[in-house]
DSSP file (Angstrom, degrees, kcal/mol; ACC not computed):
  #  RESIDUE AA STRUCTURE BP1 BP2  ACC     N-H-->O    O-->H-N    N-H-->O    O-->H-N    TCO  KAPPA ALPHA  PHI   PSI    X-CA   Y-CA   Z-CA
    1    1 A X    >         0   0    0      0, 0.0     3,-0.9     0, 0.0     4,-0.1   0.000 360.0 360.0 360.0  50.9   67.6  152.3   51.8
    2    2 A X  G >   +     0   0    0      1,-0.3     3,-2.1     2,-0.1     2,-0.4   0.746 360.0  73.0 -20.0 -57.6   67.8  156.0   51.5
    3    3 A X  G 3  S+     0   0    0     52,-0.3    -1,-0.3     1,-0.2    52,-0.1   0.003  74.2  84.3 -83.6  14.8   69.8  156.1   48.5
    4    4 A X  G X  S+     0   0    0     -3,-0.9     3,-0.8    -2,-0.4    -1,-0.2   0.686  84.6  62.2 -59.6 -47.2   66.7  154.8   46.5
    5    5 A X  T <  S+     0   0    0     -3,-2.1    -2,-0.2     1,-0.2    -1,-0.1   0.831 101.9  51.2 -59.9 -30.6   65.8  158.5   46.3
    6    6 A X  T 3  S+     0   0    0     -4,-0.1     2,-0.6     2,-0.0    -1,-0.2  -0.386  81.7 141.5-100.5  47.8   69.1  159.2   44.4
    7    7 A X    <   -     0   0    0     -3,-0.8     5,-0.1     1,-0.1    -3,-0.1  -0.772  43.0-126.4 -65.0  95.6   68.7  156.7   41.8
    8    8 A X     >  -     0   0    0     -2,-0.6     4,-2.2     1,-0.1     3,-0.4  -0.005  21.2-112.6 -65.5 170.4   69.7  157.1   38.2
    9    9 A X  T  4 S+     0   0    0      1,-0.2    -1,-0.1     2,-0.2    -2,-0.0   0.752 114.0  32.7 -50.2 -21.7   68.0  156.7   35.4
   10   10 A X  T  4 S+     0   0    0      2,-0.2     3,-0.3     1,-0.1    -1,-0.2   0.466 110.7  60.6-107.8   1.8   70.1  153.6   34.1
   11   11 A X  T >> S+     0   0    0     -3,-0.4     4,-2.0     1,-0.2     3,-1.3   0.780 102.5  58.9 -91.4 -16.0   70.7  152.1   37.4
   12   12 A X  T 3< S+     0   0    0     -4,-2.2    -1,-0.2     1,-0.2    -2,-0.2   0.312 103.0  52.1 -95.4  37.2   66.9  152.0   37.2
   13   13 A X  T 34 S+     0   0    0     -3,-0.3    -1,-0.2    -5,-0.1    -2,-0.1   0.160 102.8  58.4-129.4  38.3   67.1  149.9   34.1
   14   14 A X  T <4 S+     0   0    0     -3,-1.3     4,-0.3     3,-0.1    -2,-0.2   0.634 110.6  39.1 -57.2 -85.6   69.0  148.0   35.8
   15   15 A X  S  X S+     0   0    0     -4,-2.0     4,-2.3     2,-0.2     5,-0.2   0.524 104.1  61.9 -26.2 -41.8   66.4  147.4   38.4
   16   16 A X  H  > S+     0   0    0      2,-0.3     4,-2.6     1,-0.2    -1,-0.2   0.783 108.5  41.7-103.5 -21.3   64.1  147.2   36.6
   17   17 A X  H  > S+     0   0    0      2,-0.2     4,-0.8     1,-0.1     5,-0.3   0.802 117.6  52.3 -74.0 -19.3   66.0  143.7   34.6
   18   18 A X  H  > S+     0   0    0     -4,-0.3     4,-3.5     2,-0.2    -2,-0.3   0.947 109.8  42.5 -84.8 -35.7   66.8  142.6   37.9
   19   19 A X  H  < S+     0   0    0     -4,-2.3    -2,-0.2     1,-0.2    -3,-0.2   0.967 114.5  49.9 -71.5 -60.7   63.1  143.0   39.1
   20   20 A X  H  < S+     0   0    0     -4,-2.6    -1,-0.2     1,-0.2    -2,-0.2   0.890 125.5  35.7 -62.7 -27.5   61.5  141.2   35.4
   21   21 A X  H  < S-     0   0    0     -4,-0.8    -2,-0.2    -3,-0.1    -1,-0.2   0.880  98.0-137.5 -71.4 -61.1   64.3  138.2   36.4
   22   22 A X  S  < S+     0   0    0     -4,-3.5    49,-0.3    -5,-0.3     2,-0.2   0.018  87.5   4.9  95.6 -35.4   64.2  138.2   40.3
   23   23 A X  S    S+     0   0    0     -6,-0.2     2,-0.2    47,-0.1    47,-0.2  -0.864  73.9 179.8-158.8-168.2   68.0  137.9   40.0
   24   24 A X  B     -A   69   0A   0     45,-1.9    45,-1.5    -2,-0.2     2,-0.2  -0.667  25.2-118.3-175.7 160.7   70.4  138.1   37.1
   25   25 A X     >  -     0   0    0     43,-0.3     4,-1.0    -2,-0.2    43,-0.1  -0.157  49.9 -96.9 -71.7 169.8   74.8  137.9   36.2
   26   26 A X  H  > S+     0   0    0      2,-0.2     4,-0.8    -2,-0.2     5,-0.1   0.650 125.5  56.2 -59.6 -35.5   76.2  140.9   34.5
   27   27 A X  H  > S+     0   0    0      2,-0.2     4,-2.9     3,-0.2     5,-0.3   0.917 105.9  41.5 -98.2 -38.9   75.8  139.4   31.6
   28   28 A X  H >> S+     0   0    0      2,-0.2     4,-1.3     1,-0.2     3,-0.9   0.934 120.4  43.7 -69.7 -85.7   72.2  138.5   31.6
   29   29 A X  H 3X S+     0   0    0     -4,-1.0     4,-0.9     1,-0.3    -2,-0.2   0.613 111.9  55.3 -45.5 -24.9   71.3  141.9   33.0
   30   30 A X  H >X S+     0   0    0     -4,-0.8     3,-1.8     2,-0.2     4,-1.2   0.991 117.4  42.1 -74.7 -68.2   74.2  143.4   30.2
   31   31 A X  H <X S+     0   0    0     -4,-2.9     4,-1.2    -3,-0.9    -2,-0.2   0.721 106.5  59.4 -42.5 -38.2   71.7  141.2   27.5
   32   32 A X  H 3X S+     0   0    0     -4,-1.3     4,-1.4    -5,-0.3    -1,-0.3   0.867 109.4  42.0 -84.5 -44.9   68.7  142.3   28.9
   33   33 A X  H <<>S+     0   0    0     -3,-1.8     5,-2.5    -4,-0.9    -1,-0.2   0.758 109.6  53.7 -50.6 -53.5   69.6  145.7   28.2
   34   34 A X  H ><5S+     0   0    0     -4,-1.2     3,-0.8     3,-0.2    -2,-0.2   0.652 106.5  54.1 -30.6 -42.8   71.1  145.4   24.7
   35   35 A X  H 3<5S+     0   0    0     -4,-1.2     2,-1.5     1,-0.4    -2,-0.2   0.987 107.1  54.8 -75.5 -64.0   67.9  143.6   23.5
   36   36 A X  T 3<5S-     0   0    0     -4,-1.4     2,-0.6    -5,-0.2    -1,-0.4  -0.314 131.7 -94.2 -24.0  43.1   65.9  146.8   25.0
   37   37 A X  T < 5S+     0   0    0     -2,-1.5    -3,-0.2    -3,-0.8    -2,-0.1   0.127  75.0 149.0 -15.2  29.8   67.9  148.9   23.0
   38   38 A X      < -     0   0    0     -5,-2.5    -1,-0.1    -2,-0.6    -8,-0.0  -0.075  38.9-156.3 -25.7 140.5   70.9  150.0   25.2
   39   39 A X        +     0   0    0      2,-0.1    -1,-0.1    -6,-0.0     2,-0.1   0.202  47.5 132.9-114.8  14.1   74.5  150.8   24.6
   40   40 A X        -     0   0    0    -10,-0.1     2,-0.4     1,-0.1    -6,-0.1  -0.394  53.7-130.4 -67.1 141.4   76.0  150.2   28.0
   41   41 A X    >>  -     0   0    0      1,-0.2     3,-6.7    -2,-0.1     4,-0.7  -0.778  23.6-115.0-115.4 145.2   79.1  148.1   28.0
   42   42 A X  H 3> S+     0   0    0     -2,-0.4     4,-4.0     1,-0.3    -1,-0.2   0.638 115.7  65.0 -54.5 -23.7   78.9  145.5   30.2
   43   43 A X  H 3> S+     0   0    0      2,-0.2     4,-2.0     1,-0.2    -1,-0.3   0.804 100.5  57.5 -39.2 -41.6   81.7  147.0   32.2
   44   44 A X  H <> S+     0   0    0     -3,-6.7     4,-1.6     2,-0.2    -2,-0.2   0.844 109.0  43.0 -57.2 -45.0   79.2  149.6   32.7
   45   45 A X  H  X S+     0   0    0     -4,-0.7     4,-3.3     2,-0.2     5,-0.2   0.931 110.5  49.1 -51.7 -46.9   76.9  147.3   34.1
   46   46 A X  H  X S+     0   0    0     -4,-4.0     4,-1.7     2,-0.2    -2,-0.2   0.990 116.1  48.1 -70.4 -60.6   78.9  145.3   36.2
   47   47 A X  H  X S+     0   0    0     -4,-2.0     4,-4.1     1,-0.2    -1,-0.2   0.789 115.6  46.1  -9.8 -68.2   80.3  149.0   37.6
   48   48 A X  H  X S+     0   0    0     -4,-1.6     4,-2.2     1,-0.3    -1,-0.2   0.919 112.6  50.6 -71.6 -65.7   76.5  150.2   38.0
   49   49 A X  H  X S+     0   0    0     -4,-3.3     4,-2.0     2,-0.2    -1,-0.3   0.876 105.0  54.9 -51.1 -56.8   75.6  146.9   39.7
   50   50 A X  H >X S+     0   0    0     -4,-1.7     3,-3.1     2,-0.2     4,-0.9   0.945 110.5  50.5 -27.8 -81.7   78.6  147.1   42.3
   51   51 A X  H 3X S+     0   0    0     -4,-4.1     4,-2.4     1,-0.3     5,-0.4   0.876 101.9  55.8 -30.2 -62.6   77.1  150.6   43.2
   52   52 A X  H 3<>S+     0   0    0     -4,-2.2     5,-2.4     2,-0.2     6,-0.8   0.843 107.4  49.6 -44.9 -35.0   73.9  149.3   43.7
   53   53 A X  H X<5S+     0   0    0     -3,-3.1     3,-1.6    -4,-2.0    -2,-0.2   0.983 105.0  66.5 -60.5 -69.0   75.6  146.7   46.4
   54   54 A X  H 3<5S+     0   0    0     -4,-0.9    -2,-0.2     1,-0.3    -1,-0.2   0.749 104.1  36.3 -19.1 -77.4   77.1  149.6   47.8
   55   55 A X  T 3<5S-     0   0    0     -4,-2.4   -52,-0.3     1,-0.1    -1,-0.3   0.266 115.5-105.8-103.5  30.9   74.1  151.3   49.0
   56   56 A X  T < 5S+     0   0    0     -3,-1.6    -3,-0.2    -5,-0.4    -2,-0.2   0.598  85.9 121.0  92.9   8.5   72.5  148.4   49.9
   57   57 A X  S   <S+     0   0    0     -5,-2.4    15,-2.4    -6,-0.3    16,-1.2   0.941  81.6  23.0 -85.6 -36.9   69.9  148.3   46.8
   58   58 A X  E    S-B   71   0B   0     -6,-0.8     2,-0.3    13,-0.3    13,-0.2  -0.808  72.6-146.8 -97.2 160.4   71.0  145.0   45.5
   59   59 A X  E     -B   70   0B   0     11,-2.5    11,-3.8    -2,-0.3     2,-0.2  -0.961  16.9-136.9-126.6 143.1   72.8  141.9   47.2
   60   60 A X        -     0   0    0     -2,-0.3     2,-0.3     9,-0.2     9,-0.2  -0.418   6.2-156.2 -69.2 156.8   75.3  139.5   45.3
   61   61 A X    >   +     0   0    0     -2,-0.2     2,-2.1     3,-0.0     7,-1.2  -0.686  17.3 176.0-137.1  77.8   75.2  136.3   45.8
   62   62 A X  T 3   +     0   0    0     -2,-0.3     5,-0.1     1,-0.2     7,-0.0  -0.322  47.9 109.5-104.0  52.7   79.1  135.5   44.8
   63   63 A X  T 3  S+     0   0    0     -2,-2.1    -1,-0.2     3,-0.1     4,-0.1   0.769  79.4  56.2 -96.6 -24.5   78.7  131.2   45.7
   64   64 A X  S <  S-     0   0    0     -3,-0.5     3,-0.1     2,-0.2     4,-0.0  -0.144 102.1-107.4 -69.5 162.6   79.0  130.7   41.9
   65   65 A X  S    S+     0   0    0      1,-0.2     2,-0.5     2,-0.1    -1,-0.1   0.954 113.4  50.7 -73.3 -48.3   81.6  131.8   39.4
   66   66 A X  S    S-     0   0    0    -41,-0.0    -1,-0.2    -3,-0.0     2,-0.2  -0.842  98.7-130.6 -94.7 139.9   79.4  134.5   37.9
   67   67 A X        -     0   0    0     -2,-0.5     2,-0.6    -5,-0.1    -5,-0.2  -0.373  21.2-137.0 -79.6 138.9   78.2  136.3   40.8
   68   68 A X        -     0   0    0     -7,-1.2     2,-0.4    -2,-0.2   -43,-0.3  -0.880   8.8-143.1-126.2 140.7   74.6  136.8   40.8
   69   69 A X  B     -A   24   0A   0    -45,-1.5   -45,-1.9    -2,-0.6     2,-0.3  -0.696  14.1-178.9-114.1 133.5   72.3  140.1   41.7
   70   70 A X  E     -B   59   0B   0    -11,-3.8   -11,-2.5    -2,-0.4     2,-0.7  -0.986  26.9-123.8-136.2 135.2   69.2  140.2   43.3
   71   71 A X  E     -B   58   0B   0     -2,-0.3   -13,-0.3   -49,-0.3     4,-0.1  -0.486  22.9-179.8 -84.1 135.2   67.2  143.5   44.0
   72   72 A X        +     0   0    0    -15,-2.4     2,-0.4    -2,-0.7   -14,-0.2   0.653  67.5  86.1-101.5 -10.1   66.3  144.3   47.7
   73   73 A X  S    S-     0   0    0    -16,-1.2     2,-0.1     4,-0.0   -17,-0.0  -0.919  84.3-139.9-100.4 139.8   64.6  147.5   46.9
   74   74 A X     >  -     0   0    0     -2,-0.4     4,-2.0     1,-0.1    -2,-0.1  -0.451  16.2-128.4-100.0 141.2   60.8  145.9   46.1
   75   75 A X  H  > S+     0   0    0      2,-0.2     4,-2.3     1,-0.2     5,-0.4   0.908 106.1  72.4 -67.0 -16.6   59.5  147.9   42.9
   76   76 A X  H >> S+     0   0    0      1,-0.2     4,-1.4     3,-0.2     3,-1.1   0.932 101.4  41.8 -54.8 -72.4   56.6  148.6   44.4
   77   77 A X  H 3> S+     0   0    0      1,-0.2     4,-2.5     2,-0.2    -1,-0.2   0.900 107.4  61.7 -53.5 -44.5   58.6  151.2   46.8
   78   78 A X  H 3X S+     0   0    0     -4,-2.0     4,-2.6     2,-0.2    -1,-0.2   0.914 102.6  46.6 -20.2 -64.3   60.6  152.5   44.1
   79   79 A X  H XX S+     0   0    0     -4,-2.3     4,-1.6    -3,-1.1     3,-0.6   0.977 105.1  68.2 -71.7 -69.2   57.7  153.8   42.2
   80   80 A X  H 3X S+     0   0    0     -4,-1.4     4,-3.0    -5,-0.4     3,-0.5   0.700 106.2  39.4   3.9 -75.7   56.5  155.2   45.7
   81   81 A X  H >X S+     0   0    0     -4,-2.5     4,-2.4     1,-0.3     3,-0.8   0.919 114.0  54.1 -63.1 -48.5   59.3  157.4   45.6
   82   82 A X  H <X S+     0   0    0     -4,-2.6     4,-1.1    -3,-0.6    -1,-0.3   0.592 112.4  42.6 -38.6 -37.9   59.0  158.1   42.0
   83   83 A X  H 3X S+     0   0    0     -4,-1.6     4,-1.5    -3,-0.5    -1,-0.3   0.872 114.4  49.8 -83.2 -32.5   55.5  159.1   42.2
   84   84 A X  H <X S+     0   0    0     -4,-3.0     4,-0.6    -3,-0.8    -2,-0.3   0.828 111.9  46.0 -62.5 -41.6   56.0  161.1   45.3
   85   85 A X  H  X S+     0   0    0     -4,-2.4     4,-3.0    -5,-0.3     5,-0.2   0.840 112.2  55.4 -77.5 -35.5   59.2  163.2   43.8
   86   86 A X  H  X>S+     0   0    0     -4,-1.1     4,-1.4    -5,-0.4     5,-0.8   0.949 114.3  42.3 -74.4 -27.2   56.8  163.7   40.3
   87   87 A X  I >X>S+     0   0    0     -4,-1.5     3,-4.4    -5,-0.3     4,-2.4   0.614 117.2  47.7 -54.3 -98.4   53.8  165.4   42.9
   88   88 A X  I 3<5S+     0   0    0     -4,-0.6    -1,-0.2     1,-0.3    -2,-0.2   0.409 116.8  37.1  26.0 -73.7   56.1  167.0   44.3
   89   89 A X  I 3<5S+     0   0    0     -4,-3.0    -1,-0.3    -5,-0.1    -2,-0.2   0.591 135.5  13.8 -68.4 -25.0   57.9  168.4   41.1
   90   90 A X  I <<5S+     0   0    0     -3,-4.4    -2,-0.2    -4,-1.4    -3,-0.2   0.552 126.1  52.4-148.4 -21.1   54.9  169.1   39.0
   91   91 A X  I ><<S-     0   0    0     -4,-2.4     3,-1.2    -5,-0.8    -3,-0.2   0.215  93.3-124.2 -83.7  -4.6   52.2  168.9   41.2
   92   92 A X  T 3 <S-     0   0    0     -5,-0.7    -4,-0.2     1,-0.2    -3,-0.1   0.679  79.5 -60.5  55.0  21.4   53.1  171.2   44.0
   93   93 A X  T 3  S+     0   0    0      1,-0.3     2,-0.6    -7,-0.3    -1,-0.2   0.550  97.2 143.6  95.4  -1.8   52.5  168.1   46.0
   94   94 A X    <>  -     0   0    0     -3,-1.2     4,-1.6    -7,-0.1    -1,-0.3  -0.785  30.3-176.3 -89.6 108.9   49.1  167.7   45.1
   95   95 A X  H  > S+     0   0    0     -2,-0.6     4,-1.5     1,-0.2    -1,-0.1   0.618  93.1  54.2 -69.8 -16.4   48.2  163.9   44.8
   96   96 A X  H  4 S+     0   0    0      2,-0.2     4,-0.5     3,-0.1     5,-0.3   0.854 108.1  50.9 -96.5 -43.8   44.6  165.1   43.5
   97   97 A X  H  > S+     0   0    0     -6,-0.2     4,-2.2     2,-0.2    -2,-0.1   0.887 107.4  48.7 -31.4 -59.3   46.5  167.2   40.8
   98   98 A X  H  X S+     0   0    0     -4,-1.6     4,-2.0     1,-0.2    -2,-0.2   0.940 117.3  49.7 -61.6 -47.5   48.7  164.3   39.4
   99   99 A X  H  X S+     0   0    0     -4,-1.5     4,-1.2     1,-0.2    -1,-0.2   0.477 106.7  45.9 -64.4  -9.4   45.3  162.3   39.3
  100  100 A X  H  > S+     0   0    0     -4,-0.5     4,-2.6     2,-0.2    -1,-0.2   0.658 112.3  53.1-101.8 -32.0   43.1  164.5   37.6
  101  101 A X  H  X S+     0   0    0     -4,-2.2     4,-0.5    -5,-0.3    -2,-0.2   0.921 109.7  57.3 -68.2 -22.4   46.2  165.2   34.7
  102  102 A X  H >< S+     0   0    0     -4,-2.0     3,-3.9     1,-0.2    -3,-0.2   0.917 111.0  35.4 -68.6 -64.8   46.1  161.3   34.6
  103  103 A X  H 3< S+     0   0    0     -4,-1.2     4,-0.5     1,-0.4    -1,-0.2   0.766 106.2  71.0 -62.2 -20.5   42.2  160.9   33.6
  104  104 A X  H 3< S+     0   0    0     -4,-2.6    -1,-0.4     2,-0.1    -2,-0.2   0.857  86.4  80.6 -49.4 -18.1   42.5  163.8   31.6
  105  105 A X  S << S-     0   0    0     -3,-3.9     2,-2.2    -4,-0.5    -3,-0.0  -0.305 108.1 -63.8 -87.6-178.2   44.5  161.8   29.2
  106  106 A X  S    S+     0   0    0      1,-0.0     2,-0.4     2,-0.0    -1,-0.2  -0.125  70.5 167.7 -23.5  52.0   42.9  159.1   26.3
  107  107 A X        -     0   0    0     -2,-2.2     2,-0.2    -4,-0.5    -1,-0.0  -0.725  30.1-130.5 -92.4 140.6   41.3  156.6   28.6
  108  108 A X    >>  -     0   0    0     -2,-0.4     3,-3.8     2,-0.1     4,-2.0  -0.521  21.9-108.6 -87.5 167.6   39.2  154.4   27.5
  109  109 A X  H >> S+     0   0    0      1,-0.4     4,-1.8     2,-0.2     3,-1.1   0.688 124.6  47.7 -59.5 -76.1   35.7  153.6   28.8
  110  110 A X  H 34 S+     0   0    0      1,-0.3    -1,-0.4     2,-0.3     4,-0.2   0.239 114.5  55.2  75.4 -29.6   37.2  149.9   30.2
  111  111 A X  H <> S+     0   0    0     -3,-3.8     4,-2.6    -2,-0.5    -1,-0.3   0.860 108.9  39.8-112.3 -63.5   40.0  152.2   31.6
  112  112 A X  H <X S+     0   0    0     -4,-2.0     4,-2.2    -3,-1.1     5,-0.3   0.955 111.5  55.4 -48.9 -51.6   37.9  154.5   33.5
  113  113 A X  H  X S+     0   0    0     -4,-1.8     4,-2.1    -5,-0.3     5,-0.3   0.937 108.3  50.6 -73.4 -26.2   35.7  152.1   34.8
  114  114 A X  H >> S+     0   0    0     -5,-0.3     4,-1.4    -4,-0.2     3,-0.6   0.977 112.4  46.1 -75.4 -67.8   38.7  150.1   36.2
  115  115 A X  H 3X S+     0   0    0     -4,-2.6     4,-1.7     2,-0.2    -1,-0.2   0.786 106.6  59.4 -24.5 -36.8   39.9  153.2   37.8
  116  116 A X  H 3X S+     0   0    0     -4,-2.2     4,-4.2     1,-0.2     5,-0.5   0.899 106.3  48.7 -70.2 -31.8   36.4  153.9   39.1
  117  117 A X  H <X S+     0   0    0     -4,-2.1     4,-1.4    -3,-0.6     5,-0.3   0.836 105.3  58.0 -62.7 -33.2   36.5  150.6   41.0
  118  118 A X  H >X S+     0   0    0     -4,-1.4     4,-3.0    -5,-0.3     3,-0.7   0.966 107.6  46.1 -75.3 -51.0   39.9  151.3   42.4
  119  119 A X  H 3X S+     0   0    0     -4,-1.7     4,-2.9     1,-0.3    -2,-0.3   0.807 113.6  47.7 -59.5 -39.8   38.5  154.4   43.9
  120  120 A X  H 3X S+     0   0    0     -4,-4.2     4,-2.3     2,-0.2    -1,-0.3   0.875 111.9  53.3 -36.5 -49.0   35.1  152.3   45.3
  121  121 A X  H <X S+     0   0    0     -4,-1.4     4,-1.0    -3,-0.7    -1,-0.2   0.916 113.9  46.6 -58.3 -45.5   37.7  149.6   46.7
  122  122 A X  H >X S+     0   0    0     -4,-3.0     3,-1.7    -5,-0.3     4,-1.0   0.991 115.0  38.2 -86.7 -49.9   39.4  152.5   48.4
  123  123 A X  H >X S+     0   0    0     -4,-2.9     3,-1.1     1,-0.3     4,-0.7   0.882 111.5  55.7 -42.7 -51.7   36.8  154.3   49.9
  124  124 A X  H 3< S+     0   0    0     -4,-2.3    -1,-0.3     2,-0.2    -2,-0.2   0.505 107.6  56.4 -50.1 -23.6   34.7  151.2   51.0
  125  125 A X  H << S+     0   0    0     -3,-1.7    -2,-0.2    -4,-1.0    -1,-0.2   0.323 111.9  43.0-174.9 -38.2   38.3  150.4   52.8
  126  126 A X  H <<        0   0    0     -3,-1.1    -2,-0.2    -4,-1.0    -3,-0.1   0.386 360.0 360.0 -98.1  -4.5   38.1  154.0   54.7
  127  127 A X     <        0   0    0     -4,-0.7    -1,-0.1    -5,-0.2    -3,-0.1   0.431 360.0 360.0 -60.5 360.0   34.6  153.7   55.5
């Protein structure tokens, strides 16, 4: 699933209705959009979704009259790439960059400490 990396922005809000469902119609995924405040016409969805079949990021399930779409790229790996292309882009590659511009921002104390814990968890894990 290469073609993850070349993802747009609305086929990943797409994704990202088929991922909060677990699978979805055009029409529900079309709704889903709408409600979010979209202006894609559901022709455009149903298009966008096809593509996704294409390179293999969703499967159909066409036993029904309305065909139903289920995503096969997991989000978790998605954001992978997506955090990996923003280092990359803005970071020079530096995962210790991207992570020091995160704490810089507003966190709150409750925020940090849960963030310190991840880092305990991970270290304790490399030990």
């Amino acid at each position: 699933m290469s073609e993850s990396r070349s993802l747009g922005e609305r086929e990943l809000d797409i994704l990202q209705e088929l991922w909060k469902r677990g699978s979805a119609t055009v029409g529900e995924v079309h709704a889903g959009l709408v409600a979010d405040g979209s202006e894609l016409a559901y022709n455009t969805v149903q298009t966008m979704l096809n593509r996704l079949e294409q390179k293999g990021i969703v499967e159909r399930d066409a036993s029904d009259r309305a065909h139903r779409y289920r995503p096969r790229l997991k989000q978790r790996t998605a954001a992978g790439g997506a955090i990996r292309r923003l280092t990359q882009r803005w970071f020079e590659g530096s995962a210790e960059a991207l992570a020091s511009r995160l704490v810089e921002q507003d966190l709150g104390d409750e925020e940090l400490d849960r963030l310190q814990k991840l880092i305990d968890q991970r270290r304790r894990g490399k030990a």
